[in-house]
C-alpha positions in Angstrom: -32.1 -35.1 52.8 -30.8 -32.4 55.1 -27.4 -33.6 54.7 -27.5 -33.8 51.1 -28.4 -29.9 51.0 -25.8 -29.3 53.5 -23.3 -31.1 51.6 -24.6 -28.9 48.3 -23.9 -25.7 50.1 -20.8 -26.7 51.8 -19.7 -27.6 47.4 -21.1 -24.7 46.5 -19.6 -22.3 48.9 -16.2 -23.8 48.5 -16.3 -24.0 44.5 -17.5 -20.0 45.0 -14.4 -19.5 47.4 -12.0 -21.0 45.1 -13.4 -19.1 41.4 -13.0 -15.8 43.2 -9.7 -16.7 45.0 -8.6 -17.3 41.7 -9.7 -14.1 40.2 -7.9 -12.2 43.3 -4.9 -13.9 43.0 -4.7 -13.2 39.3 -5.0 -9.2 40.1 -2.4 -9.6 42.0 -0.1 -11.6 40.5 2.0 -9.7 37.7 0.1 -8.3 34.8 0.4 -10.1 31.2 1.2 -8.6 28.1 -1.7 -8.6 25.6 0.6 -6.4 23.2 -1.5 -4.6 20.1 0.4 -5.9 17.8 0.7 -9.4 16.8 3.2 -11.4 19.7 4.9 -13.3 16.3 7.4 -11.0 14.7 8.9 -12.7 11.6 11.7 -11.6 9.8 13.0 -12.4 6.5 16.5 -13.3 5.0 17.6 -10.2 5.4 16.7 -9.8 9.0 13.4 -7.2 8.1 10.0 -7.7 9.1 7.7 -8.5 7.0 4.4 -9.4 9.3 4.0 -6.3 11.2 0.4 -4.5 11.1 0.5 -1.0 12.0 -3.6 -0.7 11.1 -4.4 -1.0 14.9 -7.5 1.0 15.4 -9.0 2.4 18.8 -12.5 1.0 19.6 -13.6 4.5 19.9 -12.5 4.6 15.9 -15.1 1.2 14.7 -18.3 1.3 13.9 -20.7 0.4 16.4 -22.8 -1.7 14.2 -19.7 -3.5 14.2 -19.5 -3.9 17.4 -23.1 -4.6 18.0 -23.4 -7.2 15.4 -20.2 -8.7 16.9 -21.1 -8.3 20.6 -24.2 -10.0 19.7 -23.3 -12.9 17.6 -20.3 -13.9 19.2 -20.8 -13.1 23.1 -24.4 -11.3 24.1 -23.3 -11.2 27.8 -19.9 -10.0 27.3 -20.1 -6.5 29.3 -22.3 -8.5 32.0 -19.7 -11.8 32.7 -16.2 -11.8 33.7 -14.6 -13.9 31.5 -17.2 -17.3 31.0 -21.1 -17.1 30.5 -21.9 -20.2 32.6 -25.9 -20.3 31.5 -24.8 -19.8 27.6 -22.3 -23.2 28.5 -24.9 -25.0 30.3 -27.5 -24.3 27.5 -24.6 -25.6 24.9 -24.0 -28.3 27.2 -27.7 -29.6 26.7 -28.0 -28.6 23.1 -25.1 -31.0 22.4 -26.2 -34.1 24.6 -29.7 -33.6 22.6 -27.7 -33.6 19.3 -25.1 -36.3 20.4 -22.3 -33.9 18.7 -21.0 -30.3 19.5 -23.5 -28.0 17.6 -22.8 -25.1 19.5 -20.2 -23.9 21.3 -20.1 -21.1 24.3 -16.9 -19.5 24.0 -16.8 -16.0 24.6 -14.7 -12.9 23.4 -12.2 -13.3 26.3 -12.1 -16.6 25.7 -11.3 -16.7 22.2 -8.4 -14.0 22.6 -6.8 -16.0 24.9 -6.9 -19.0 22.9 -5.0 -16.6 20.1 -2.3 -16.7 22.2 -1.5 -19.9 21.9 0.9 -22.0 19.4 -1.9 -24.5 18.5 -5.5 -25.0 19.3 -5.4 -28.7 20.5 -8.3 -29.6 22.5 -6.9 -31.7 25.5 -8.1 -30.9 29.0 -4.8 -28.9 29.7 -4.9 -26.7 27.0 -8.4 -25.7 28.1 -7.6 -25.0 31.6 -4.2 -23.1 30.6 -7.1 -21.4 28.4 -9.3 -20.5 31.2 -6.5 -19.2 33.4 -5.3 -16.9 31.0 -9.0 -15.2 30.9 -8.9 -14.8 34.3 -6.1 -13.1 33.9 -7.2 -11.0 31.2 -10.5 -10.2 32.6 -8.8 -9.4 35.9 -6.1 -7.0 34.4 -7.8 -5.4 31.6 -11.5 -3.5 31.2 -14.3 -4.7 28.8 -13.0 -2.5 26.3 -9.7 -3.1 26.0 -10.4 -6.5 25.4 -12.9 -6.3 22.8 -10.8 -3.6 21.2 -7.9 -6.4 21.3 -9.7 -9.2 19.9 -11.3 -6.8 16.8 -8.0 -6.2 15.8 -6.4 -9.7 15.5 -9.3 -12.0 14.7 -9.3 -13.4 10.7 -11.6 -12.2 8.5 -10.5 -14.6 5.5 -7.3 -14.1 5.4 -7.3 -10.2 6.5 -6.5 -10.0 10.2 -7.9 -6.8 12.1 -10.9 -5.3 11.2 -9.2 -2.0 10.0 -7.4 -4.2 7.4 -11.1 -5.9 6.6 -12.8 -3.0 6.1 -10.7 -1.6 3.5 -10.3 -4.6 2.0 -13.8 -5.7 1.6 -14.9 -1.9 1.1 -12.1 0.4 0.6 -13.4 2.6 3.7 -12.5 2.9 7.7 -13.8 0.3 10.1 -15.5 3.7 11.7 -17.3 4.2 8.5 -19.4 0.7 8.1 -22.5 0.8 7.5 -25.3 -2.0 9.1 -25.6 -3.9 6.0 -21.7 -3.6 5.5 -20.8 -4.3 9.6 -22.9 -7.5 9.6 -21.6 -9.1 6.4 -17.9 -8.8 8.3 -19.1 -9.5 11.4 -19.9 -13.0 10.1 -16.7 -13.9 8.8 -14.7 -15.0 11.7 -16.9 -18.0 12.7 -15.3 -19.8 9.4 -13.6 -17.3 7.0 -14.2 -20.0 4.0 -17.3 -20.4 4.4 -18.9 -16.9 5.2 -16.6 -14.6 3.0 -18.6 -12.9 1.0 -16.3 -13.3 -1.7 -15.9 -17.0 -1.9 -19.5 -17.9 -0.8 -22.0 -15.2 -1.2 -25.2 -17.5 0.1 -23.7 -18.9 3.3 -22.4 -15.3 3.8 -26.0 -13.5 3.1 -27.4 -16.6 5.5 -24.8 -15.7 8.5 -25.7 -12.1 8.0 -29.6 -12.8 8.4 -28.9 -14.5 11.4 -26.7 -11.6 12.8 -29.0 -9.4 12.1 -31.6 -11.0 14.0 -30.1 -11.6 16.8 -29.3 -7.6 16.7 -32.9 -7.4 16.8 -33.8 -9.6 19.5 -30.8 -7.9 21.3 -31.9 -4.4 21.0 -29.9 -2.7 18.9 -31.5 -2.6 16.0 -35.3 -2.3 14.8 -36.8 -5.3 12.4 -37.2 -2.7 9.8 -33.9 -1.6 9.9 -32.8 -4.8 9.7 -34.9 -5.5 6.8 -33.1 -2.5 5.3 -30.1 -4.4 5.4 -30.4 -7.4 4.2 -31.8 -6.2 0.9 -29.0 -3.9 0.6 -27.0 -4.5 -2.3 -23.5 -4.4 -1.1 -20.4 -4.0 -3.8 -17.1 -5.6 -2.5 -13.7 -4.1 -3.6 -11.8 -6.8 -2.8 -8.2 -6.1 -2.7 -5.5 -5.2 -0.1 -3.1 -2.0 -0.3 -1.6 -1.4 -2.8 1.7 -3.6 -3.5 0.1 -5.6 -0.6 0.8 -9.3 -1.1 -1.5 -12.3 -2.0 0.8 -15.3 -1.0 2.5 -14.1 1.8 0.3 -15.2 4.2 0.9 -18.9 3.0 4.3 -18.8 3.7 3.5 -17.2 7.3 1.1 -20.0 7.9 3.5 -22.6 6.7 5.7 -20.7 9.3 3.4 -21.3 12.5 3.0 -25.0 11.1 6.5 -25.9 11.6 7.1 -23.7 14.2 4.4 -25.6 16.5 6.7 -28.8 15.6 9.6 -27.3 17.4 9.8 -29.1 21.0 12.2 -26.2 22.9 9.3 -23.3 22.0 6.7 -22.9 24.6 3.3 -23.5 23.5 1.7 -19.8 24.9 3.5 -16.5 23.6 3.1 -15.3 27.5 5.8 -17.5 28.5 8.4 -16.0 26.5 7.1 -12.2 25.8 6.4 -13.1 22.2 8.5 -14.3 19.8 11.0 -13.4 17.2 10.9 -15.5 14.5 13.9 -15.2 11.8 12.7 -17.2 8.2 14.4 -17.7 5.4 12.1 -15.8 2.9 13.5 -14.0 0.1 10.6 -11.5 0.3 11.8 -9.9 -3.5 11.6 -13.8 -5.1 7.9 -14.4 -3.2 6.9 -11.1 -4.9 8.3 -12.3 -8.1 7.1 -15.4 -8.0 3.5 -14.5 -7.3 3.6 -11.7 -10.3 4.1 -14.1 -12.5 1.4 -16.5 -11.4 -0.7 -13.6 -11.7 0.7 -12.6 -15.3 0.6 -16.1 -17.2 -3.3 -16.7 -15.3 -4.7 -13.5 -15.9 -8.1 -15.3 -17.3 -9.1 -18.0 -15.2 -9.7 -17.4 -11.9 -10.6 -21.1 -10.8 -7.3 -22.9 -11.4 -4.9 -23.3 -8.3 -1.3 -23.1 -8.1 1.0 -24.3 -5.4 4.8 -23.7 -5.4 8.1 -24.2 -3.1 11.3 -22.7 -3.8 14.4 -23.8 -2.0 18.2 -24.2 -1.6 19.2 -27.5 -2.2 22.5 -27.4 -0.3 21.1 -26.2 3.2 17.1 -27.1 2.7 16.1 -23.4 3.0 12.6 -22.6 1.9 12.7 -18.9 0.5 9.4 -18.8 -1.2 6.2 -20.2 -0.7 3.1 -20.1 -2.6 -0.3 -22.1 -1.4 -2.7 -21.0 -3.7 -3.4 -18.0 -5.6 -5.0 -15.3 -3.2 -5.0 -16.2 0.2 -8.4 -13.7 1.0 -9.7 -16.2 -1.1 -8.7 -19.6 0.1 -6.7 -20.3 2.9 -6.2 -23.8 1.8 -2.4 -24.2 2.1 -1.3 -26.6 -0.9 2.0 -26.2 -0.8 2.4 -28.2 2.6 -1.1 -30.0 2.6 -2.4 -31.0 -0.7 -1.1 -34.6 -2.2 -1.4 -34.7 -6.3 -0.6 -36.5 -8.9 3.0 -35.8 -10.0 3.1 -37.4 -13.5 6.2 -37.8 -15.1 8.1 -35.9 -12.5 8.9 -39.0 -10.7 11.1 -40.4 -14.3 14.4 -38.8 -13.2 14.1 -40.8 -10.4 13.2 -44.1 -12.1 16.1 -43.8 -14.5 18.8 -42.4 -11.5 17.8 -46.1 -10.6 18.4 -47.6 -14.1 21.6 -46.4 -14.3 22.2 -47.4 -11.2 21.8 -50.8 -12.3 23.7 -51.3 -15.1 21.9 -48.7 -18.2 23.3 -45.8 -19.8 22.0 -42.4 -21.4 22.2 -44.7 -24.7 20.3 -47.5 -23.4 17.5 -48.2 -26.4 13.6 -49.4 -25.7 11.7 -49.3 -28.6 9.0 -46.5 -28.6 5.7 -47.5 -30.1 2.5 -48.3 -29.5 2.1 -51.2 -27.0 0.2 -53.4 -24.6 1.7 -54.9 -21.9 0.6 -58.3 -21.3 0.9 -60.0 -17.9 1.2 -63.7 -16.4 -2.2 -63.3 -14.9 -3.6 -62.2 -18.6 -3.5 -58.6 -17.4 -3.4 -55.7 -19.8 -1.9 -52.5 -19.8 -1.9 -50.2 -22.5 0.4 -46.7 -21.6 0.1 -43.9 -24.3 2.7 -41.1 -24.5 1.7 -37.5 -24.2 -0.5 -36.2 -27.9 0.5 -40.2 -28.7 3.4 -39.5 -30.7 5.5 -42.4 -30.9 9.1 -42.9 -32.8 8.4 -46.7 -33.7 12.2 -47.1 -33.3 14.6 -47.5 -30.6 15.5 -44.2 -28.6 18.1 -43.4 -26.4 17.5 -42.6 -22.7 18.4 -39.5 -23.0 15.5 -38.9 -26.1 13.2 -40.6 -23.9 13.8 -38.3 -20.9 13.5 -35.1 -23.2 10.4 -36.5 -25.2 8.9 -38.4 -21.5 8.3 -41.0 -23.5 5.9 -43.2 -21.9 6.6 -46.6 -23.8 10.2 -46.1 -22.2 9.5 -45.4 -18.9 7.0 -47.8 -18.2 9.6 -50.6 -20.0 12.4 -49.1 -18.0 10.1 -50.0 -14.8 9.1 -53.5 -15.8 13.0 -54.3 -16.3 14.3 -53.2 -13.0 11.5 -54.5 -11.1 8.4 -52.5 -9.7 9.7 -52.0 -6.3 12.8 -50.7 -7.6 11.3 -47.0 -8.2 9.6 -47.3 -4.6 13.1 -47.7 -2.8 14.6 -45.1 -4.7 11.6 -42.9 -4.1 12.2 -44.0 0.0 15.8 -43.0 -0.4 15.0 -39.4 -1.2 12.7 -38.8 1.1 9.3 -39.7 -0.5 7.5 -41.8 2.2 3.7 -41.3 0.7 1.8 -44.4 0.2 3.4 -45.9 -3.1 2.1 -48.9 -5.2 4.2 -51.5 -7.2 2.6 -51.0 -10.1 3.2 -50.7 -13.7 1.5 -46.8 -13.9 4.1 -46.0 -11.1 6.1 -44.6 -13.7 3.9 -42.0 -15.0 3.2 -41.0 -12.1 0.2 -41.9 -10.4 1.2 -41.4 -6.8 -0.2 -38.3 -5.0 3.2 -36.7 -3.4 2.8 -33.4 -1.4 4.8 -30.1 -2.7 7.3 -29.7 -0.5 8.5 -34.1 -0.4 8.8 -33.5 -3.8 11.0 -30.4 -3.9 13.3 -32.0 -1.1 13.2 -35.1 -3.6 14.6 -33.2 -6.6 17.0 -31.2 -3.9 18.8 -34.5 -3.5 19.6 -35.2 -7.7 20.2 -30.9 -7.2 22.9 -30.6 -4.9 25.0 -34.4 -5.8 23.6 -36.5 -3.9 22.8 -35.1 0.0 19.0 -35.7 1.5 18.6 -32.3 3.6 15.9 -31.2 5.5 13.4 -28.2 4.0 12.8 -25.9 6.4 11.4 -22.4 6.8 12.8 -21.0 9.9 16.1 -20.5 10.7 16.1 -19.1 14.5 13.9 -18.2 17.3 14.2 -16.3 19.8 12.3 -15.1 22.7 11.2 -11.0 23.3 14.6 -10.4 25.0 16.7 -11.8 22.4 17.5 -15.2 24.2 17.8 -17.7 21.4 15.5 -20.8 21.9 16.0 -22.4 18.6 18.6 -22.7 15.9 18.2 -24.9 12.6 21.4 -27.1 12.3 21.9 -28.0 9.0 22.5 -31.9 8.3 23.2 -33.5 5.6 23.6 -37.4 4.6 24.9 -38.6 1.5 22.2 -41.5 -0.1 23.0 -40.5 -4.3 26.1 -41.4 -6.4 27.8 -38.2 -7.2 28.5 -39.7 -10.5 25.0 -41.0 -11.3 23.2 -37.7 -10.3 25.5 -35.7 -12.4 24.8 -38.1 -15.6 20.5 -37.4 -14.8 21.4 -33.6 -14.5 23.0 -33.4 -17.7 19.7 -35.6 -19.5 17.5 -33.1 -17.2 19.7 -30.0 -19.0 18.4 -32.0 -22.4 14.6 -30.6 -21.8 15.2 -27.4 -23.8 17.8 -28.8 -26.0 17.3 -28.0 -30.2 19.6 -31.0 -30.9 16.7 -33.3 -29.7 14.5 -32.0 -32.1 13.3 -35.4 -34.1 9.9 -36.9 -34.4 9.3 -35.1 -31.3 10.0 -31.5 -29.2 11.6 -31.6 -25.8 8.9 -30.7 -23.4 11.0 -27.6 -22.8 11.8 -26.1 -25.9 9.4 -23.8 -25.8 10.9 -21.8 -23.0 14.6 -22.5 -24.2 14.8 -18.7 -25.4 14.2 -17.3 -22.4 16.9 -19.9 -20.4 20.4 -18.2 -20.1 21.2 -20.5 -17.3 21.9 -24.1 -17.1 19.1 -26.2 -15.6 18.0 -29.9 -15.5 14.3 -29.5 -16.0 11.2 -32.1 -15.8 7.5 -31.6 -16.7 4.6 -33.6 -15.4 1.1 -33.7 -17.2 -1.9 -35.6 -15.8 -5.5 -34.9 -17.1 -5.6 -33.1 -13.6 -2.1 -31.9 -12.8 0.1 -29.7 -14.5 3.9 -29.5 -13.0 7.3 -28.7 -13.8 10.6 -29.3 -11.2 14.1 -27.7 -12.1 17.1 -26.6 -10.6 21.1 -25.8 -11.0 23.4 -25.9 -7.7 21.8 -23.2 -6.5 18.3 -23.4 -6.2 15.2 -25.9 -6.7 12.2 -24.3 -8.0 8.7 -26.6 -8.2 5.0 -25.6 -9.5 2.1 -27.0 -9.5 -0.9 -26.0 -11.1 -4.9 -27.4 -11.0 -8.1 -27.5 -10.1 -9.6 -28.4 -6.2 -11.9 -29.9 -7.5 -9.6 -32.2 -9.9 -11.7 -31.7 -13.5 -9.7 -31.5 -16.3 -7.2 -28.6 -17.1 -6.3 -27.2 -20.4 -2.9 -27.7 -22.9 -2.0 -23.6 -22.0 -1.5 -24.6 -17.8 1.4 -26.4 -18.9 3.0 -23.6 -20.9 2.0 -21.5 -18.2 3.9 -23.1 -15.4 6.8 -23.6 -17.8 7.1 -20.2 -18.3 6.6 -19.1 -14.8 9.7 -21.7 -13.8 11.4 -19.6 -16.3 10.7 -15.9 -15.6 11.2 -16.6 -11.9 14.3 -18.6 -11.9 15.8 -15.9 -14.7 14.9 -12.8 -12.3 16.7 -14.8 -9.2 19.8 -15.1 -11.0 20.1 -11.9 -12.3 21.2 -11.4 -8.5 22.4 -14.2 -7.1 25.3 -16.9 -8.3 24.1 -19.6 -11.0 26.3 -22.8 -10.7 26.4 -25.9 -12.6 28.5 -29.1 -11.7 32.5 -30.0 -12.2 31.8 -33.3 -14.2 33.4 -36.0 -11.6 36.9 -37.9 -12.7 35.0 -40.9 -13.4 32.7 -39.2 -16.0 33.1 -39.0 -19.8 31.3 -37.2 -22.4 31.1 -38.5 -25.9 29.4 -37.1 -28.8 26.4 -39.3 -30.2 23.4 -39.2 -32.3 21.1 -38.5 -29.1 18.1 -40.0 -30.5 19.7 -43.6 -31.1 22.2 -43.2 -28.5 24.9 -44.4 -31.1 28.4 -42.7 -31.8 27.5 -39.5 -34.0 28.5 -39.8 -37.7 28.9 -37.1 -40.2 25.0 -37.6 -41.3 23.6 -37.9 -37.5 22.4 -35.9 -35.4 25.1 -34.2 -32.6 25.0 -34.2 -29.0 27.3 -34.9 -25.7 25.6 -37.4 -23.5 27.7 -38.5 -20.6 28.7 -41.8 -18.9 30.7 -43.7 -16.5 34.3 -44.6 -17.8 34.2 -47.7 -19.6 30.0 -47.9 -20.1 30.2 -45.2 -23.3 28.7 -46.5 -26.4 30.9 -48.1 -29.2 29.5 -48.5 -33.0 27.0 -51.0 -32.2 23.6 -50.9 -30.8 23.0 -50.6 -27.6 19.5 -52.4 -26.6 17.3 -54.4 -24.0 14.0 -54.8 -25.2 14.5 -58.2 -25.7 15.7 -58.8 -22.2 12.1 -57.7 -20.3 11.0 -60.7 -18.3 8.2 -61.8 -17.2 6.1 -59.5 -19.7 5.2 -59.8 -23.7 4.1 -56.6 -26.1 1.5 -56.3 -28.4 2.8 -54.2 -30.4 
């Protein structure tokens, strides 16, 4: 028994001997940087800044109820430990072997500021002991309140960073100037920001303020009655940012750090390189505009979401991002994370492979009514969009105009249902696709950003490039450690693509005007450009994908919680491709394409597909040499195997 104690002590001593030999070597090894301002400076196109905070406030200038309630929730013992509260992580360590799950954590302030300083917050064994070093270091360098003045002014209260910025955003008054009822409502935020913003969720915020303000109480700073006092005050949030302030740009800086923690040759702690200098390819004047017009066409409803990616097709460049529509509000990048329904975006691509395999713009399918009826007795029963039908053959170019349903879905039967999947594959769509007859409306759920670099590939002739958001990196003394090289490998017929492009350019065209609209006509006014344009309607998902040579611009608009949306969302979106697109190219080169040597346009009744005549209707659809149409009719719906119709 002796000899166990012995051996106990002898531990004990030497694990005492090493914890402190650690602390003395970190004083006097050199001291780290904890800079006040962020350690990420980002830069747009045009080599500015655009993440810098200059709202840095002394501690001496925040309330200290804000402080208090912080102190208290977050880290009781923080002026009393130097850097880890070992009885607060033994007391976890119990409450989550009771629990079999981790229901509490013990991380305190110094703790969680150095995790800030990290690339990622991945929870392997060495990125908690780089972790714990780093305190050390902190704690050994810098006093109490340094730190805590630090970690107030960088921590995330939904979507506002620094408690300066939070205060005048939830209140429109100084951090110095918080009340107790105001200074625990924000001092609850940071544990979740989605959760406890008062703004988004005003009972789990109330609930994390109760507890706050208990533990005040059994802490000492406050009295019950005065905490009483606040919880029944009646708080009125203001809710915005500075004026001019964005509501988007913080998706594009998230979507930033996402792809720069992807990036092998950056180190994963800012202390390594002095911070870093990140140059982006945001066109900071076309994220503004793009967001004002979200914000003018969905003035009403507040609920509905919108996601967008603008980029140049010929290099993969990424200069505008939206994830949703106010960032304070929901920091829920979709954009880069959210997989929907894309409709009948995905026909261009379906009919790229068509002509691929032997159709034309003139091709006919009927369009009516119809079942589908399989070899296993199977039914399937496709309606078009208001179920307007021509009950007569169309052309391929009508049916791209009208996306008619009948035609797409017979178009997909013909070539084979895995036919649309390896084309997909080909441009760069590698979600988890179905050979099945819906396919061709749509019903795969295809992220933002795959389907921008999709379209990018039909936008620039033919080239798959890579979408990025960051151009260069460099480290604090300008050393560069990254450098995007621009790649780009040729998987689309020059030809082909042109031919879709010019059907695209057919959205917003009066000429098809027939028993149907274009789905485009009703922004065609407003389009002094050339674009190839494509809509996409779902009961849940609104979008619309269009481009020139220049530029690819793709929205997305619905709900989180996928109920239904409304016939205006898709007007909406339409005109937002529109305005934004319009306001780009009042500054910057619009370009459409030299029609390749192999390429002939003929005029033709567009709706049959036939040679015009001096009664038809008049419009130049194009095709390979030796394909264009001749007087006679040009069909294949009685060459679809395998299937019958009912019609």
């Amino acid at each position: 028994m002796k000899k166990f104690l012995k051996f106990n002590v002898i531990i004990m001593l030497l694990a005492t001997l090493f914890y402190f030999g650690l602390y003395g070597y970190a004083k006097i090894i050199k001291k780290i940087d904890i800079k006040k301002e962020n350690n990420y400076y980002m830069y747009d196109n045009n080599e500015e800044l655009f993440n810098i905070s200059d709202d840095w406030v002394k501690l001496d200038d925040i309330s200290e109820y804000l402080i208090n309630a912080t102190i208290s929730i977050e880290d009781k013992n923080f002026y009393n430990h130097i850097g880890f509260d070992y009885l607060r992580i033994i007391k976890a360590l119990g409450v989550n072997i009771k629990n079999g799950g981790n229901v509490q954590g013990a991380s305190t302030i110094s703790q969680q500021y150095s995790k800030n300083l990290f690339l990622n917050f991945d929870k392997t064994w060495e990125r908690k002991l780089n972790e714990a070093w780093i305190t050390i270091q902190i704690e050994s360098h810098y006093t109490k309140d340094e730190i805590l003045e630090g970690y107030l002014n960088t921590i995330n209260y939904g979507g506002v960073f620094g408690i300066e910025n939070a205060s005048y955003y939830y209140f429109n008054k100084s951090s110095k100037n918080l009340d107790l009822a105001e200074a625990t409502m924000l001092a609850g935020i940071p544990k979740s920001p989605s959760n406890y913003s008062p703004l988004t969720n005003i009972e789990n915020a109330k609930r994390r303020q109760k507890t706050i303000l208990n533990t005040m109480v059994n802490n000492g700073y406050i009295s019950e009655e005065q905490a009483e006092e606040a919880y029944n005050t009646s708080l009125e949030y203001y809710g915005k940012g500075k004026e001019n302030e964005s509501s988007t740009l913080m998706y594009y800086q998230d979507a930033v750090m996402d792809e720069l923690k992807t990036i092998k040759s950056i180190p994963s702690s800012t202390l390594e390189t002095g911070g870093l200098k990140i140059y982006t390819n945001l066109d900071l004047e076309t994220q503004l505009n793009l967001e004002d017009n979200i914000k003018n066409y969905f003035k009403k409803d507040e609920e509905i979401q919108i996601s967008s990616v603008m980029m140049d097709p010929n290099n993969g460049e990424i200069v505008a991002l939206v994830g949703g529509r106010d960032y304070r509000k929901s920091q829920y990048n979709r954009a880069i994370t959210a997989s929907r329904q894309v409709g009948s975006t995905l026909k261009p691509f379906l009919y790229y492979s068509a002509l691929e395999n032997g159709f034309t713009a003139s091709t006919t399918f009927n369009s009516s009514e119809t079942t589908f009826v399989f070899s296993n007795d199977e039914k399937y029963s496709p309606k078009n969009y208001a179920e307007i039908y021509g009950n007569k053959d169309i052309s391929m170019a009508a049916a791209l105009a009208y996306s008619d349903n009948i035609y797409a879905v017979k178009t997909h039967l013909f070539l084979g249902e895995d036919n649309l999947i390896n084309i997909l594959n080909r441009v760069g769509i590698n979600s988890k696709l179905s050979a099945i007859p819906s396919l061709a409306l749509g019903t795969a759920s295809i992220n933002m950003v795959n389907m921008v670099k999709a379209y990018s590939v039909l936008a620039n002739s033919g080239y798959k490039v890579t979408p990025h958001l960051i151009n260069r990196v460099e480290d604090s003394k300008g050393n560069v450690l990254y450098e995007f090289k621009n790649e780009k490998e040729a998987i689309l017929n020059e030809s082909i693509t042109y031919i879709v492009n010019e059907m695209l350019n057919n959205c917003y065209n009066a000429n098809f005007i027939d028993y149907n609209y274009p789905t485009c006509i009703n922004i065609a006014s407003k389009l002094t450009n050339k674009y190839a344009i494509k809509t996409g309607t779902t009961d849940t998902d609104n979008l619309v994908f269009g481009y020139n040579g220049n530029m690819v611009l793709g929205i997305w608009a619905g709900y989180d919680d996928n109920k239904d949306t409304y016939p205006e969302v898709s007007s909406n979106i339409k005109n937002i491709f529109a305005d934004t697109m319009e306001t780009y190219f009042k500054t910057h080169d619009a370009s459409w394409y030299e029609m390749p040597n192999n390429v002939v346009g003929v005029m033709v009744d567009p709706i049959s597909g036939n040679i015009a005549t001096d009664n038809s209707k008049k419009s130049i659809l194009y095709y390979i040499k030796g394909t264009e149409p001749n007087s006679g009719d040009v069909t294949l719906d009685t060459l679809i195997p395998t299937i019958k119709e009912e019609n």
